[in-house]
C-alpha positions as a printed Julia matrix, in Angstrom:
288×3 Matrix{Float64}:
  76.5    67.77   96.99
  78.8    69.67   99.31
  82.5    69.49   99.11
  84.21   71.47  101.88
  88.27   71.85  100.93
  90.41   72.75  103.92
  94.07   72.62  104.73
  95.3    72.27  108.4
  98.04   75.36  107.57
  97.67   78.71  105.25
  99.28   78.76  101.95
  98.76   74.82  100.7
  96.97   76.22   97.86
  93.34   75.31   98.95
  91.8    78.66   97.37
  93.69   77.68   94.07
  92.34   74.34   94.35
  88.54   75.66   94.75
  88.86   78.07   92.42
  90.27   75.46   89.86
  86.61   73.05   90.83
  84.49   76.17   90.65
  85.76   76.81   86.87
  84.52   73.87   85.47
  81.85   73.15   82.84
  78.79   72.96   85.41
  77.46   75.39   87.31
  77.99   75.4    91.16
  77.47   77.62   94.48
  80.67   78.91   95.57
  80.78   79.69   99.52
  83.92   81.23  100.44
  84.04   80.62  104.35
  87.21   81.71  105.46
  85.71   84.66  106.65
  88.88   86.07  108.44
  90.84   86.09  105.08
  88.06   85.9   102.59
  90.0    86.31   99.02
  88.14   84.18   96.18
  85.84   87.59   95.46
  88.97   89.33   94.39
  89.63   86.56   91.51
  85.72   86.05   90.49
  84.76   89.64   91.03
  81.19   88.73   91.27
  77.79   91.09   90.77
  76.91   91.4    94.22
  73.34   91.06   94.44
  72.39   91.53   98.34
  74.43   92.16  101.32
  73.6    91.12  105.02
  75.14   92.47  108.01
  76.39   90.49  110.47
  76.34   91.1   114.17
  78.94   88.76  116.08
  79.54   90.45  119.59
  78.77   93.89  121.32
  81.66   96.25  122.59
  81.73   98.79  125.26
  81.99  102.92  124.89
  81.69  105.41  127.19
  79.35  108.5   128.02
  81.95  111.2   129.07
  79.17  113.26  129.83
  78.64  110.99  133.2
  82.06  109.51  133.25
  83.58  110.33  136.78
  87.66  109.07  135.73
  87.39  106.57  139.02
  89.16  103.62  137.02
  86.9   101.19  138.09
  86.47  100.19  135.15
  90.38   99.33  134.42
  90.86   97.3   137.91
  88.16   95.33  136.52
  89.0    94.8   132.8
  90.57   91.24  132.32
  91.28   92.04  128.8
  93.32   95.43  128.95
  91.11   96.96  126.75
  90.47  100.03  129.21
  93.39  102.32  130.21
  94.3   106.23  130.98
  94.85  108.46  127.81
  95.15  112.29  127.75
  93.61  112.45  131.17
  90.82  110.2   130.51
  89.19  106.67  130.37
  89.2   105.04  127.19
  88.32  101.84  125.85
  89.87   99.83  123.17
  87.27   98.38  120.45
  90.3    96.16  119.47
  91.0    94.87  123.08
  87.15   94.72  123.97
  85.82   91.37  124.6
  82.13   92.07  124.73
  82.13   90.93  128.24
  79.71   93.73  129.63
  81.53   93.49  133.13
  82.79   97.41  132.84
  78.84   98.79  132.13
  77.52   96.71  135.16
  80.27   97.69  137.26
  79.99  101.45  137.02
  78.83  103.83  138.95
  77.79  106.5   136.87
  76.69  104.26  134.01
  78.52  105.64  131.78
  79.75  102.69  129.92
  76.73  101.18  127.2
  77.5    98.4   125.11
  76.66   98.83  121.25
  76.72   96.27  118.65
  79.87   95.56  116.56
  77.99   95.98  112.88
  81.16   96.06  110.78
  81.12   92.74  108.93
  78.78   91.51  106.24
  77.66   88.94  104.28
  77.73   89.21  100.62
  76.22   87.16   97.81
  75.71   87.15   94.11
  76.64   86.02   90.22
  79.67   85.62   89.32
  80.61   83.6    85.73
  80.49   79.78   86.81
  77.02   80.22   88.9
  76.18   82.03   92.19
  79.14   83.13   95.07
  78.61   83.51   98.79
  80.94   85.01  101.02
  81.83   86.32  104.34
  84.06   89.39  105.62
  84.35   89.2   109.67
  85.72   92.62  110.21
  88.91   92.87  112.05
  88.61   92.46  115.89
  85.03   91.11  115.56
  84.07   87.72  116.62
  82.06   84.88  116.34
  83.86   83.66  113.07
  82.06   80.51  113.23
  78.48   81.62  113.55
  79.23   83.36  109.87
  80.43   80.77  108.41
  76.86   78.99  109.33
  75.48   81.94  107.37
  77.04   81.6   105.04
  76.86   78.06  103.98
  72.76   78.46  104.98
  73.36   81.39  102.01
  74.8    79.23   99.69
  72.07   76.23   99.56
  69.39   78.93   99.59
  70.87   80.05   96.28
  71.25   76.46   95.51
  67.7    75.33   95.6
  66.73   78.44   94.05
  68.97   77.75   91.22
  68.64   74.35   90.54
  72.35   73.93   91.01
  73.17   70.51   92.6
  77.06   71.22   94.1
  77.91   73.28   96.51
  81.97   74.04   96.63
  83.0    75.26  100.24
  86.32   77.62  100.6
  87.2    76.75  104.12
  89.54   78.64  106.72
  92.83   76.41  107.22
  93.14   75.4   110.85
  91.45   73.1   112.93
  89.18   75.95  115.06
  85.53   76.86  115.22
  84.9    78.47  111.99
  86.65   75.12  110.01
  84.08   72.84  112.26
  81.42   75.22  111.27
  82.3    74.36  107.28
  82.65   71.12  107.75
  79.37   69.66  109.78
  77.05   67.54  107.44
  79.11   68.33  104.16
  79.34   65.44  101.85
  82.96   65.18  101.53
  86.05   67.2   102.89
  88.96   67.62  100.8
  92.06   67.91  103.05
  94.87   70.11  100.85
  98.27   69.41  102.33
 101.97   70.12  100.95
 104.9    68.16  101.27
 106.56   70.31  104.5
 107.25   69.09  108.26
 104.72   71.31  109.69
 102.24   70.32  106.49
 102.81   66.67  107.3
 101.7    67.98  111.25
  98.46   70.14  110.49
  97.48   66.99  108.08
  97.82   65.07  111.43
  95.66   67.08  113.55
  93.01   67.95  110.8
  92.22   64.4   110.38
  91.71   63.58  114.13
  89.23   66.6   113.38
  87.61   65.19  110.63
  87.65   61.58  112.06
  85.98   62.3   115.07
  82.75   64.23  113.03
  82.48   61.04  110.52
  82.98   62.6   107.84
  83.91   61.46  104.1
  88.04   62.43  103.96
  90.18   62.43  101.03
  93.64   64.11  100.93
  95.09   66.17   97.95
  99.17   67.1    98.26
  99.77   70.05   96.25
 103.46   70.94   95.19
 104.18   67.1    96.18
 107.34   66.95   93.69
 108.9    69.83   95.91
 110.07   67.27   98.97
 109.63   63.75   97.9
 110.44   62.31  101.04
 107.97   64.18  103.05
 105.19   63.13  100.52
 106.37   59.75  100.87
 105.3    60.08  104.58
 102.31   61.78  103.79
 101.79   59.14  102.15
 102.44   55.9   104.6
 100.68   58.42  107.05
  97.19   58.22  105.28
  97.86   54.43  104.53
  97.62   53.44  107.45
  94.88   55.5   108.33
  93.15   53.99  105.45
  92.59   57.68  104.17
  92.36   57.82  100.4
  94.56   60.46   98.18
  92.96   61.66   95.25
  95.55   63.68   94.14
  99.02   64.67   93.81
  99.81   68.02   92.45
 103.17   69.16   91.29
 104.28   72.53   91.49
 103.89   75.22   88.55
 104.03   78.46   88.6
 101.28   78.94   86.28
  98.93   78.8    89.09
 100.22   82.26   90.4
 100.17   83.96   86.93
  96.5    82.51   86.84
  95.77   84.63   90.44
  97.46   87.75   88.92
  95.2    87.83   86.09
  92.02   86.82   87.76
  91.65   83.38   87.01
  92.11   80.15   87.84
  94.46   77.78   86.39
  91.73   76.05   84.48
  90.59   79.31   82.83
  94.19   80.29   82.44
  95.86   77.01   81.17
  92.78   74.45   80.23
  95.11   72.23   78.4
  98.27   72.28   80.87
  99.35   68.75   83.05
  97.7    70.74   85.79
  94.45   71.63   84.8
  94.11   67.88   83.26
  94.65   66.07   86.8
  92.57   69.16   88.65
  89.81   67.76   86.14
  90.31   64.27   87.0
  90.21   64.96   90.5
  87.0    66.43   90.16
  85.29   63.83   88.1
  86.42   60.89   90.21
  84.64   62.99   93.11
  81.67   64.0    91.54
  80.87   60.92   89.02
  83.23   58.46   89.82
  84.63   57.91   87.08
């Protein structure tokens, strides 16, 4: 089974949430696909057993040993990435779109195009079964073509494992690399809080999910923190006939469990917290 948990903004607490499902008693696959702002290795520290790199997009350098300075090159460039420093033409690897126009355009051909190899793929052990994750380096593309790597990665180590669930980190936002964790997973967990612009990215992540079929429940973390607003969350999914199958208050446990490396059910197994988190989990894997 494949559970993909995703929040339509940053900072609803979806890490803490997988983090809290990949601490209990059976193993799993971990797959931490928010490859821009990868973060879960950092708590789990896992023994990295292979690496992978991962080549997204190509960007463009010059050969100043047949550059001629004509600024061709710059009139063409859409992206601003080219420009006049210290009396000569460089190019910006952080502007570059991989386009290729400046090395066709050229005269001299002076301008070659080499790939961006920065970013990898990394998986391993780590102390509740095996971990997968991404790191897209910054200014490198393609986000969403890792994140299939990824999650290919992760049932790999799956079937190799024996290990029957697959928990899926995913990026918040509604872009290409979240549609790229969600396709053919067996449920998406939505994590929302209890804020105007929560209430929002809930919105839009469910016409998301909605239109790709796919088996949507909603958790609201920190839900005691603006009643009203989870009231509307709430009525909001009623109607929609989307189930919650959770509602989280806030502690501040949860952040003492990050600083020391764990997650809230390693760091408080008997707390309020921890018991729902459980019951959560059960209900989604057993149904009971």
């Amino acid at each position: 089974m494949e559970i993909a948990i995703i929040s339509g903004k940053g900072g609803t607490g979806k890490s803490s949430i997988s983090a809290a499902f990949a601490t209990l008693s059976e193993k799993v696959v971990l797959a931490d696909c928010d490859v821009d702002a990868t973060n879960l290795y950092i708590l789990f520290n896992p023994d990295v057993e292979g690496e992978e790199i991962y080549i997204g997009s190509q960007k463009a350098v010059i050969d100043y040993s047949k550059c001629i300075n004509c600024g061709l090159c710059i009139e063409y460039c859409k992206f601003d990435a080219i420009y006049y420093s210290d009396q000569k033409i460089n190019i910006s690897s952080i502007h570059c779109d991989g386009c290729k126009l400046c090395s066709r355009i050229c005269p001299n051909k002076a301008i070659t195009m080499i790939d961006n190899d920065k970013s990898r793929m990394y998986y391993g052990s780590f102390r509740n079964g095996k971990m997968v994750y991404g790191k897209l380096a910054p200014g490198e593309e393609n986000s969403g073509k890792l994140v299939n790597i990824v999650r290919d990665k992760a049932k790999k180590l799956a079937k190799e494992n024996n290990i029957n669930t697959i928990i899926i980190d995913g990026p918040p936002g509604i872009g290409c690399p979240v549609i790229s964790t969600i396709t053919g997973v067996d449920y998406v967990i939505i994590v929302t809080e209890p804020t105007l612009s929560g209430l929002k990215d809930l919105q839009r992540t469910l016409e998301l999910t909605t239109k790709f079929n796919l088996n949507t429940v909603v958790i609201i973390n920190k839900f005691d923190l603006n009643i009203k607003i989870t009231e509307k969350i709430e009525n909001f999914c009623e109607k929609l006939d989307i189930k919650i199958i959770g509602k989280l208050a806030f502690d501040p446990q949860v952040v003492a469990a990050m600083i020391n490396c764990k997650s809230i059910i390693e760091w408080q197994p008997a707390s309020d917290l921890s018991s729902q988190i459980k019951h959560i989990y059960n209900n989604l894997i057993y149904g009971q």
